[in-house]
Each structure stands twice: as C-alpha cells, then as structure tokens.
C-alpha positions as CSV (number, residue, x, y, z in Angstrom):
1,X,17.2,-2.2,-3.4
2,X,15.9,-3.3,-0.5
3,X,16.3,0.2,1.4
4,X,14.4,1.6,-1.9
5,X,11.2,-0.9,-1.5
6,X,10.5,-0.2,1.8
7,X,10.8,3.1,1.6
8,X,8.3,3.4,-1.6
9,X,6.2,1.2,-0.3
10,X,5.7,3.2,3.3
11,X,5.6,6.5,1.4
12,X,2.4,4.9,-1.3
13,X,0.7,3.8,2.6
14,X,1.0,7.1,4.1
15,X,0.3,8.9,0.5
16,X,-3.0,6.7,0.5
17,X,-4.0,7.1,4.0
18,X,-3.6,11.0,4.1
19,X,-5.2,11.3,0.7
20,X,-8.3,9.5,2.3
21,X,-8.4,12.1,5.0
22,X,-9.1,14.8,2.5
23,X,-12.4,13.1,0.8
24,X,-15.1,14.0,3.5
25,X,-17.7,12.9,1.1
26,X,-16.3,9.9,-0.1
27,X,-14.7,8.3,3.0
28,X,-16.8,10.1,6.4
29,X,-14.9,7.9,8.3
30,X,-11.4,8.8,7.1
31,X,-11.7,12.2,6.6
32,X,-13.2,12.9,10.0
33,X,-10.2,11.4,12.1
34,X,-8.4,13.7,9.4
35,X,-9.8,16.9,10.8
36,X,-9.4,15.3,14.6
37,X,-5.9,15.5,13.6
38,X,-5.8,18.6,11.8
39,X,-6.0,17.9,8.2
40,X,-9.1,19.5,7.4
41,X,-7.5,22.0,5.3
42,X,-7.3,19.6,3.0
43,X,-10.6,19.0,2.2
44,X,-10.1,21.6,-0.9
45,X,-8.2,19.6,-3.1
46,X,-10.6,16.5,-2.6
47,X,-10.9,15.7,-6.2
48,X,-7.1,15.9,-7.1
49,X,-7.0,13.2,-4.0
50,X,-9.3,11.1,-5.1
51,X,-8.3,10.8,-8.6
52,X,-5.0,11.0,-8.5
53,X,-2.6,11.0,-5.8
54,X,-4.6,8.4,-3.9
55,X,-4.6,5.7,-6.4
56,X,-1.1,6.9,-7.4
57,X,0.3,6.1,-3.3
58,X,-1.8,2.5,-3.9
59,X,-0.6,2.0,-7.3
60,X,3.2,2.7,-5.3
61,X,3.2,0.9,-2.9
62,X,1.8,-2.5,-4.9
63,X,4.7,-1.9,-6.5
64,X,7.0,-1.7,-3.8
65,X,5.5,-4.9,-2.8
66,X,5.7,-6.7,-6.0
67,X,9.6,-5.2,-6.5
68,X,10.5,-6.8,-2.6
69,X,8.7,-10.3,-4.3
70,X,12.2,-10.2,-6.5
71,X,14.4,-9.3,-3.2
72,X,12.8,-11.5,-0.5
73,X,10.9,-14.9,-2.1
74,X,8.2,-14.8,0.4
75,X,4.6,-15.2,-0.6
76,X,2.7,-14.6,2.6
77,X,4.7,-11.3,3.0
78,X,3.8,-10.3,-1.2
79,X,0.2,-11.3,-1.2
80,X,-1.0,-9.6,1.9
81,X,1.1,-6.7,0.8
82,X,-0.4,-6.4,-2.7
83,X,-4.1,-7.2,-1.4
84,X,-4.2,-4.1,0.7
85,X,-3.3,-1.6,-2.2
86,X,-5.7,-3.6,-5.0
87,X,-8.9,-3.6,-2.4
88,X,-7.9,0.2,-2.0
89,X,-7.6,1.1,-5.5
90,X,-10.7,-1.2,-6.3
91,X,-12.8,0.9,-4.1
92,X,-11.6,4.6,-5.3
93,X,-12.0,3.6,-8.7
94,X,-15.7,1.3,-7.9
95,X,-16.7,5.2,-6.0
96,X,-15.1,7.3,-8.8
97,X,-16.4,5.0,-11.9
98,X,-19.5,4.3,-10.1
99,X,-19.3,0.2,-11.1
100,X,-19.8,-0.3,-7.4
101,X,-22.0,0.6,-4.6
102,X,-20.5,3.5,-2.5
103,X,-21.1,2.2,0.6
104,X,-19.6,-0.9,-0.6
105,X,-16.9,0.8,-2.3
106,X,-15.8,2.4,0.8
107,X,-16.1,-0.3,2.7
108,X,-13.5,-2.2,0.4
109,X,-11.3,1.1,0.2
110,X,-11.6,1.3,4.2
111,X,-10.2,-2.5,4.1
112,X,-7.6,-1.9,1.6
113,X,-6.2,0.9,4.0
114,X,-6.4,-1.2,7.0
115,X,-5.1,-4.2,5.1
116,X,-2.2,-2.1,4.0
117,X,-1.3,-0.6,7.6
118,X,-1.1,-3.8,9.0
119,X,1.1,-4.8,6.5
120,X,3.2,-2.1,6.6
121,X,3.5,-2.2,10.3
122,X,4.5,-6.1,10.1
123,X,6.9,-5.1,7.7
124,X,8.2,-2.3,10.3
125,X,8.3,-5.4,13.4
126,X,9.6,-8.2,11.7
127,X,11.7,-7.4,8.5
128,X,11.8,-9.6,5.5
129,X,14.7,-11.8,5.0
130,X,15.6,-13.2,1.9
131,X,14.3,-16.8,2.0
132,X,16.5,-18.3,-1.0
133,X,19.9,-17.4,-0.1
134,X,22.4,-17.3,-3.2
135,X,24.9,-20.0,-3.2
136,X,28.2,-18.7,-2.6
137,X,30.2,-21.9,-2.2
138,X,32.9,-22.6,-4.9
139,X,33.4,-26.1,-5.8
140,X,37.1,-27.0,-5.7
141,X,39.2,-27.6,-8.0
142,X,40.0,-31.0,-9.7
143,X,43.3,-32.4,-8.8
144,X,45.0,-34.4,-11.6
C-alpha cells in the first residue's frame, strides 16, 4: 500500500503543477515558467485544467496523504502533506467561484503548490517509517 500512496500522491503533485502551467490568465507566474519549459501548447485546454484536472491532481494527492496517515502514524508528515493540496484547491476554487480575491487566490494556490513540492520532495529524501510498529511477540505458553 505503501508503494500505491506515494505513487498517487507524486502523480496528484505533478498533475497539479503541470495543470497550473496551462492557466496563463489565472496563474502568470506558473504558466510562464510553463512555456520556458515548453508547455505552452497547453494553454488551449485552460479551462478543462482549471476546473478539473487540477483540483482532481489536489484532491489526489490529499488523499494519498490522508491514505499514508493509516500506513505511517506520523502527524507532521500528514498535516504538511494535506495543507499543501487544501491551500491549492482553496485557491482554484476561491479564482473559479470568485469567493476570493484573485490575486489572493493565487497567491494561496501558488503556496499550496510550493507547500506540496516541498512535501513531496521530503517525502522523496527521507521516507516515512511506520512509527507504531505492530507487536509481533507471542506470549508463551503456560506451563502446568
């Protein structure tokens, strides 16, 4: 399972960080260092990016993060994972529903994707390790 987790959870970071290069009027910042890189083709499909596939990628890998919560039993690892992909969904949906400034919507989407890189690349330097180990000792048996 564990395999499984991390390898949802890097897929929803990449998902949500290549969707934001695609949305040149919603995230400048992102989608500039997109085309830099060569992804300004994708600038066509901006909407399906923006209301879809990039708060599906967040929505993936907050549950990849929640689902290695289960595995692993460690709370600092869980909460910074799951606060990256909640400020980024917070700030698509606060620019697509309009309940939030855009330049303050971006600028919690922008920390929701940094928040989530960091995360995943701590997860990629120092792996979690399951904190509450199951016990595996057998008592012995009584002798009468």
């Amino acid at each position: 399972m564990s395999a499984i987790t991390r390898i949802v959870d890097k897929t929803g970071v990449i998902g949500a960080l290549v969707g934001s290069f695609s949305c040149s009027l919603c995230f400048p910042a992102a989608a500039s260092l997109g085309a830099a890189i060569g992804l300004g083709f994708l600038s066509r499909w901006e909407g399906l990016f923006v209301h879809w596939l990039i708060p599906i990628f967040a929505a993936m890998a907050l549950l990849a993060t929640l689902a290695g919560w289960f595995s692993h039993r460690q709370g600092r690892r869980t909460l910074l994972g799951s606060v990256g992909p909640v400020l980024a969904l917070v700030g698509v949906f606060g620019m697509t529903h309009h309940f939030l400034n855009k330049d303050l919507a971006r600028g919690v989407f922008y920390t929701g994707l940094a928040v989530m890189v960091l995360a995943s690349i701590w997860d990629m330097v120092d792996p979690a390790n399951r904190h509450c180990a199951p016990d595996t000792r057998q008592t012995p048996a009584s002798r009468d």
